[in-house]
C-alpha positions in Angstrom: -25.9 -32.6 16.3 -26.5 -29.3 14.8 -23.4 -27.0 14.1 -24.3 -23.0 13.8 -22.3 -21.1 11.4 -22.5 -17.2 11.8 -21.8 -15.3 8.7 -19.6 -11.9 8.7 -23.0 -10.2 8.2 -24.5 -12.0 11.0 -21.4 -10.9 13.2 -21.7 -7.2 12.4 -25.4 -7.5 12.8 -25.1 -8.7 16.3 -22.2 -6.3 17.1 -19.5 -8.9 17.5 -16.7 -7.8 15.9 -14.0 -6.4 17.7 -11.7 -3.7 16.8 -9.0 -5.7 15.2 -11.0 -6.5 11.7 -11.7 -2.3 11.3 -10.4 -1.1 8.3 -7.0 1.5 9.0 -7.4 5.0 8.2 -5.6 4.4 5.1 -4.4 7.0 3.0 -4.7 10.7 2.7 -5.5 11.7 -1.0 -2.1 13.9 -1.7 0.1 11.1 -0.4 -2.4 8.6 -2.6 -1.9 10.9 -5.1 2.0 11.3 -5.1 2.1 7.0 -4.6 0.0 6.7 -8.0 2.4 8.6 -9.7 5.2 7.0 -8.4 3.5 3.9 -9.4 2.3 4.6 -12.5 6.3 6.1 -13.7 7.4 3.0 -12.6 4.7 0.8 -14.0 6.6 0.9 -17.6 9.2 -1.8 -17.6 11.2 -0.2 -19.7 11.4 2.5 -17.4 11.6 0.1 -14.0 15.0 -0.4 -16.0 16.0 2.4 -16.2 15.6 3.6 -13.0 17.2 1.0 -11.4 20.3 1.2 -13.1 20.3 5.1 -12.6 19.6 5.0 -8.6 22.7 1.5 -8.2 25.2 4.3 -9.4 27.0 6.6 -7.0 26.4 10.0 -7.8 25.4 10.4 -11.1 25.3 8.5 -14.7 26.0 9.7 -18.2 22.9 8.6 -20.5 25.6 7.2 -22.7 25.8 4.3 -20.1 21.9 3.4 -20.5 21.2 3.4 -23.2 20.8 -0.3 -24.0 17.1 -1.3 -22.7 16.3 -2.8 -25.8 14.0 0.5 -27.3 15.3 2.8 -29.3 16.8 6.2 -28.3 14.2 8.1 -28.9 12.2 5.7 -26.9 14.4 6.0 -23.7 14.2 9.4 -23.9 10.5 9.6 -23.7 10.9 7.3 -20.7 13.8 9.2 -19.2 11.6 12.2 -19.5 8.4 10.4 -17.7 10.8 9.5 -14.9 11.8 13.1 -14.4 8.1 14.7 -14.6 7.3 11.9 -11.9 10.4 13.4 -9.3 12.4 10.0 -9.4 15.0 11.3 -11.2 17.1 14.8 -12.1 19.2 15.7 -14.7 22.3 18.4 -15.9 22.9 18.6 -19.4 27.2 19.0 -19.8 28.1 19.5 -23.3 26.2 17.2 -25.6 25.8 14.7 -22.5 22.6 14.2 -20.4 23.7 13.4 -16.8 21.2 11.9 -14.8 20.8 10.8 -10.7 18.5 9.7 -8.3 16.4 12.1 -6.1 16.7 11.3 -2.8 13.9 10.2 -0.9 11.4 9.8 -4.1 10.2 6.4 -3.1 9.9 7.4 0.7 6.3 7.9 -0.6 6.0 4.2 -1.0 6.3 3.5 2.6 3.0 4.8 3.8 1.6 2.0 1.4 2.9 -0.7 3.3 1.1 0.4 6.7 
């Protein structure tokens, strides 16, 4: 008994695939652009931290209330700051305070990486 075993190669040679294994359009290169930032702000796990606890409040958090991430302060400022140039978070200053909330719809970006 001989059993034939056709490669992929030999299936796209003989022009057997079908639509269903084509690669999607994937995609475009702002969106791909704006993910990788999102991406790379929240890459830091330090700063994953802190974003979390800033988008569970409602409304808005005092920086007093963060503040223990296990860096320093100077530290979670840096991060705080890298959060903010990435769009994923906005801030008021009120006094001596730092107030700091989630922007709405910052991670809606992530979605198109999912399809």
């Amino acid at each position: 008994m001989t059993v034939t075993v056709k490669t992929s190669s030999a299936v796209h040679a003989a022009g057997e695939c079908d639509d269903s294994c084509a690669p999607g359009s994937g995609l475009d290169v702002a969106t791909a652009a704006r993910a990788a930032e999102v991406f790379k702000a929240l890459s830091d796990p330090v700063r994953l931290r802190l974003y979390t606890r800033i988008a569970a409040c409602d409304g808005e958090t005092c920086v007093c209330d963060i503040q223990d991430v296990g860096v320093s302060q100077p530290t979670v400022s840096h991060h705080l700051r890298k959060l903010r140039e990435a769009g994923l978070i906005d801030s008021e200053r009120r006094g001596t305070w730092v107030y700091y909330r989630p922007v709405a719809g910052a991670l809606t970006v992530l979605d198109a990486v999912r399809h």
